[in-house]
C-alpha positions in Angstrom: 41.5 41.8 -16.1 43.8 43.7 -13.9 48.0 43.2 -14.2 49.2 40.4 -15.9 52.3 38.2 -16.4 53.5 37.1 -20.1 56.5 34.7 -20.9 58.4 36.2 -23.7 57.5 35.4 -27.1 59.5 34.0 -29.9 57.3 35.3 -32.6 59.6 37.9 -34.0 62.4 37.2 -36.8 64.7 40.1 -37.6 65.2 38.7 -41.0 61.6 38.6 -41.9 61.1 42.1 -40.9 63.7 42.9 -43.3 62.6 41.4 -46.0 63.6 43.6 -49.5 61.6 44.1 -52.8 64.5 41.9 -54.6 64.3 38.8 -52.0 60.1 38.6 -52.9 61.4 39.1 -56.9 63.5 36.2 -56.3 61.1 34.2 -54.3 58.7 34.4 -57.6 61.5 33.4 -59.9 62.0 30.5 -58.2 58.5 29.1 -59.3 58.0 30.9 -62.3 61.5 30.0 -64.4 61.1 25.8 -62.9 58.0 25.9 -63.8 58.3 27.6 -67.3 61.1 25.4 -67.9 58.9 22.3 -67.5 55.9 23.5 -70.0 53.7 24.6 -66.0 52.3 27.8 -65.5 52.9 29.2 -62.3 50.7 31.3 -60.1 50.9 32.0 -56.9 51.2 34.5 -53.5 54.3 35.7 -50.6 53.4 37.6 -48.3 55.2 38.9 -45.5 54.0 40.8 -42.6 56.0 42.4 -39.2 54.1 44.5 -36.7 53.1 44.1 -33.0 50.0 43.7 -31.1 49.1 45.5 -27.8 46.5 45.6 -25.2 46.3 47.9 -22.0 43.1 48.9 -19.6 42.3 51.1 -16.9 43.0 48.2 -14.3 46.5 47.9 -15.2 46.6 45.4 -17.8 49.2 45.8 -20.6 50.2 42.9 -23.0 52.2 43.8 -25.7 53.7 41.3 -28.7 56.2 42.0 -31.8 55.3 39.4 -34.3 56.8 38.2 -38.3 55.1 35.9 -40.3 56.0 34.9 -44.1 53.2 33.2 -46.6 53.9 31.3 -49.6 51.5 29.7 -51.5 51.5 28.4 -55.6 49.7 26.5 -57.7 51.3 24.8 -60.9 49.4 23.9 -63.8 50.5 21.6 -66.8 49.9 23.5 -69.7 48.3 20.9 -71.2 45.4 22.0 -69.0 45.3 18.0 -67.4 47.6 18.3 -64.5 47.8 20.2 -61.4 50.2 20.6 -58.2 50.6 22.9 -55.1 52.1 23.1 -52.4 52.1 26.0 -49.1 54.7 27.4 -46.4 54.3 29.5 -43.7 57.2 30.4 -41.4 57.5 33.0 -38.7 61.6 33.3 -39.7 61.9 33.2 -43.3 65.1 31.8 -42.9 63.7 28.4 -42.9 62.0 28.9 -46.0 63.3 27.5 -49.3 61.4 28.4 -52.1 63.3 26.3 -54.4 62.5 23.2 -52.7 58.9 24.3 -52.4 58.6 24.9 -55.7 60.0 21.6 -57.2 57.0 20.4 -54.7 54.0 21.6 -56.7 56.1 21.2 -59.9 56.2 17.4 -59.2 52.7 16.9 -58.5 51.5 19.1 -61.2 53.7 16.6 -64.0 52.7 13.5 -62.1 49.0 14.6 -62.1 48.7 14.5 -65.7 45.8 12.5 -67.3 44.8 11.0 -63.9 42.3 8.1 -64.0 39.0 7.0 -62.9 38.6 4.8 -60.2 35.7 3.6 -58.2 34.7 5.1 -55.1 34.6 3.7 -51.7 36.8 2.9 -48.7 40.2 3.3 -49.4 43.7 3.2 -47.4 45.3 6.7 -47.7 48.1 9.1 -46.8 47.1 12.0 -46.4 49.4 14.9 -46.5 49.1 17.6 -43.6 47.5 20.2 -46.4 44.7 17.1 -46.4 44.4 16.6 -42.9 44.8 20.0 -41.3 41.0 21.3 -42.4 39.5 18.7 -40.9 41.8 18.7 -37.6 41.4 22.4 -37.5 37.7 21.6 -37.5 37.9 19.1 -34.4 40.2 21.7 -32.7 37.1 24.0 -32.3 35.0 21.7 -31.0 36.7 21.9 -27.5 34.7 24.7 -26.4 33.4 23.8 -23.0 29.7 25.9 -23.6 28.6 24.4 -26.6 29.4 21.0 -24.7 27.9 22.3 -22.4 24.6 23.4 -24.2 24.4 20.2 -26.3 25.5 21.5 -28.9 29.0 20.1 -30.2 30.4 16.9 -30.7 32.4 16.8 -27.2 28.0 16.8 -25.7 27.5 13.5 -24.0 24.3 12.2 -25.1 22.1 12.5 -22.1 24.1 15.3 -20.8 27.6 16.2 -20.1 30.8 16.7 -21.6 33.2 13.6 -23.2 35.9 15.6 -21.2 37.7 12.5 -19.6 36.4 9.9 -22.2 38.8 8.1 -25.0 37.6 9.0 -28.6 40.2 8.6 -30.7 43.2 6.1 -31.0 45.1 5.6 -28.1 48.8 7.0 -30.3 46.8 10.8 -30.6 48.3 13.3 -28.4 47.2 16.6 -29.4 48.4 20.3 -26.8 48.6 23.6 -27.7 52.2 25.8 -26.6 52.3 29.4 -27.6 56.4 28.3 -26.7 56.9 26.1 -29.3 60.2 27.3 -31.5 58.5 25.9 -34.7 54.9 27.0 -34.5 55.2 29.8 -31.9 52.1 32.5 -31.2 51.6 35.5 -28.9 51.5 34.7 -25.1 48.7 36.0 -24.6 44.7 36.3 -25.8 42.4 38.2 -26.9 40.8 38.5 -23.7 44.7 39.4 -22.1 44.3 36.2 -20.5 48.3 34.5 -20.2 48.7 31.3 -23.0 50.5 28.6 -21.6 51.3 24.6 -22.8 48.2 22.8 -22.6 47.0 19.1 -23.3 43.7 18.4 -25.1 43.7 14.5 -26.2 46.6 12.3 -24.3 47.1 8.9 -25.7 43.6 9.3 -27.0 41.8 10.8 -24.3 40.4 14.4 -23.9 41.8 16.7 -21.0 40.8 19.8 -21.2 37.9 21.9 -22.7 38.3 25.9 -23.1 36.9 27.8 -20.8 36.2 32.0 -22.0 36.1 33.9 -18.7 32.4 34.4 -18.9 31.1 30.7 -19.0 34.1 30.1 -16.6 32.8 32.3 -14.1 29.5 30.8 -14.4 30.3 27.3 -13.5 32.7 28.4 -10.9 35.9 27.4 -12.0 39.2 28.7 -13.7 39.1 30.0 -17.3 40.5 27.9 -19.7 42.2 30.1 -22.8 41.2 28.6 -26.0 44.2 26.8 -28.3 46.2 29.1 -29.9 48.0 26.5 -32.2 47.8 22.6 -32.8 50.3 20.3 -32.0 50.0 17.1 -33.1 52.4 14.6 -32.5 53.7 12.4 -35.0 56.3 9.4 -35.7 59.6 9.2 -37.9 58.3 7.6 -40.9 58.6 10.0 -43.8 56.0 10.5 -46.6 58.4 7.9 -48.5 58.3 5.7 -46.0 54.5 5.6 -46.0 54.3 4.8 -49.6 56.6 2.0 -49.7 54.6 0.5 -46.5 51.1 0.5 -48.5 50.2 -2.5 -50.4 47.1 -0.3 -52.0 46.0 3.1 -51.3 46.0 6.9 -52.3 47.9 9.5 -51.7 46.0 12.6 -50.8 48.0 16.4 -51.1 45.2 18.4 -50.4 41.5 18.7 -49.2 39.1 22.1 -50.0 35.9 23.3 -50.2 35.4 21.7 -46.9 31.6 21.8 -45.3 30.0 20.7 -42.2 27.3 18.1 -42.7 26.6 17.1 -38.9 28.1 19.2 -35.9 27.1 16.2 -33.6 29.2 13.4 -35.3 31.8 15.9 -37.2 31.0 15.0 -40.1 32.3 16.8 -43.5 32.6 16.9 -46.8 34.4 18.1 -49.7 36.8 17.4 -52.3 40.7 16.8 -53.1 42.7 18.6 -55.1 46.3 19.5 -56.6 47.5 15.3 -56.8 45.6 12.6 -56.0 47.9 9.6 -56.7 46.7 5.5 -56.5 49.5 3.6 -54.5 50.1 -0.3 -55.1 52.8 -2.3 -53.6 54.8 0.6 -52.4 54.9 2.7 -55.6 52.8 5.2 -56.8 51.7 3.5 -59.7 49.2 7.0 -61.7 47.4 9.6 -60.9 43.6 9.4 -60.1 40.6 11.8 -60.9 39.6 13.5 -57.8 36.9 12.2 -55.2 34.2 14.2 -53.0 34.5 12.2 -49.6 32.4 12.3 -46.4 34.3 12.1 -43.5 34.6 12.9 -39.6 38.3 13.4 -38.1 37.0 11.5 -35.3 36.3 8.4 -37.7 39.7 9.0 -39.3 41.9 9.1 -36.2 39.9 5.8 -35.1 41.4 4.3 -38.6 44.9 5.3 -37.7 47.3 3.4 -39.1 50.8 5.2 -38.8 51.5 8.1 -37.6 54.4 10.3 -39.9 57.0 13.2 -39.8 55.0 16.3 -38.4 54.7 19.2 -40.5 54.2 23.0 -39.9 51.2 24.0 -41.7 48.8 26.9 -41.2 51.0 28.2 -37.9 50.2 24.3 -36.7 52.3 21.3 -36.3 50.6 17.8 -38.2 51.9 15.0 -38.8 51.8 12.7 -42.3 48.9 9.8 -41.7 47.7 7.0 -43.3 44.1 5.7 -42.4 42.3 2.9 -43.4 38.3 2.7 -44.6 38.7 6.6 -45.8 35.4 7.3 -47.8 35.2 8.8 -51.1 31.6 9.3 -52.4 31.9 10.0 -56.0 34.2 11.1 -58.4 35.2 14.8 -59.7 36.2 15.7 -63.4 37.7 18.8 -62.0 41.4 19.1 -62.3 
């Protein structure tokens, strides 16, 4: 690429680059003395980083970004070895950070997680938290690469041949872009490739718009390049987390999927297992905790099941919102805390 033109980022936080020894000190004592307090054990990571990236060639190109990102992550443990809670936060200005409040967070789930019961597997109704939903979303974020729909290979292939781009696949309330602008999840401007990152949509009201485009395949199917999503944005509704549990006559609430794996590129499918507070919901109350469940699950299937959309979140330098889907499927149970 020859000469460029960037918008100016809003990646860089003074206060984050200034970040002290005694302000990370603090940040730990305000999970480890709760949590000690409370008979939990505490363990967990912040990390802060400030630097810049740049790019120049010899045909003139020269992109350049100052960046600050702040990490926290902690996992509290009942010492009684049955209960477990965590919670993450990730900010490019720390000064929306509270650790207190984050803290009290994992705290919570770890007391409330304490000698969780069995339940059968199946279908249920859940809320998932965006720590549930974002490995899975993340997943369906990739698969808008226009070669491998291209080549057959993806789920956004049209049997036959093709691409879905154009086609509905997911309910009609799912509006998903990407905007390097965005105060709350912002990125760099620009790409690897020192290609310029600007707002784009990818699903409207259901529908996909646009597949990425890398300069090469670009090139060879004639058209513009289409610079792959440097952040998700998916938009939400105002009903709070709270507001989700009182409006469930049964379900579970879901803080947190891992050990995610892809069963079937084609469909999306996945599987893997829930973690950190699993919680069975009747008549608007969290009524105990539950073991935790291996499911099977596309993010296609699960944004067909949409119920209501919540309160977005930032999570993992992306914006998700709270959710609660019907017919989620849990396969079989996990004695793992």
């Amino acid at each position: 690429l020859g000469p460029q033109e960037y918008d100016k980022s809003r990646t860089f936080s003074k206060s984050t680059s200034t970040i002290s020894p005694e302000y990370r000190a603090k940040v730990a004592e305000s999970s480890i003395k709760p949590a000690s307090s409370q008979e939990v054990t505490a363990a967990g990571f912040f990390n802060d980083s400030a630097g810049f990236s740049a790019m120049l060639n010899s045909k003139g190109l020269f992109a350049y970004n100052q960046s600050t990102n702040a990490n926290f992550t902690v996992t509290m443990r009942s010492n009684d070895g049955t209960g477990s809670g965590w919670v993450t936060r990730d900010f490019n200005d720390v000064d929306k950070f509270d650790a207190v409040e984050a803290s009290n967070v994992a705290i919570d789930k770890a007391l409330m997680s304490r000698e969780a019961k069995a339940i059968e597997p199946g279908k249920y109704t859940v809320i998932l938290e965006p720590a549930a939903s974002i490995g899975l979303l993340q997943r369906m974020f990739g698969s808008f690469n226009a070669r491998t729909a291209d080549e057959g290979r993806s789920f956004m292939s049209k049997e036959g041949g093709g691409t879905k781009l154009g086609e509905k696949i997911i309910d009609e309330r799912i509006n998903v872009y990407s905007d390097p602008l965005h105060p709350d999840v912002p990125t760099a401007t620009w790409d690897g490739s020192g290609q310029p990152l600007k707002k784009t949509q990818w699903i409207e009201n259901g529908v996909v718009k646009n597949l990425a485009y890398g300069r090469y395949w670009a090139e060879k199917n004639g058209i513009d390049p289409v610079p792959f999503p440097p952040n998700g944005i998916m938009e939400g509704g105002d009903a709070s987390l709270e507001d989700l549990i009182k409006d469930t006559k049964k379900g579970i609430l879901v803080t947190r999927l891992w050990y995610i794996r892809g069963v079937d590129p084609q469909t999306l499918l996945y599987t893997g297992l829930t973690r950190d507070g699993t919680f069975y919901i009747e008549n608007g109350k969290i009524k105990h905790p539950v073991k935790n469940f291996r499911f099977n699950e596309s993010p296609i299937i699960m944004l067909n099941n949409l119920e209501t959309l919540g309160q977005q979140v930032r999570i993992n330098g992306n914006l998700i919102p709270y959710m609660k889907v019907r017919d989620f499927t849990f396969t079989s149970l996990s004695d793992a805390v």
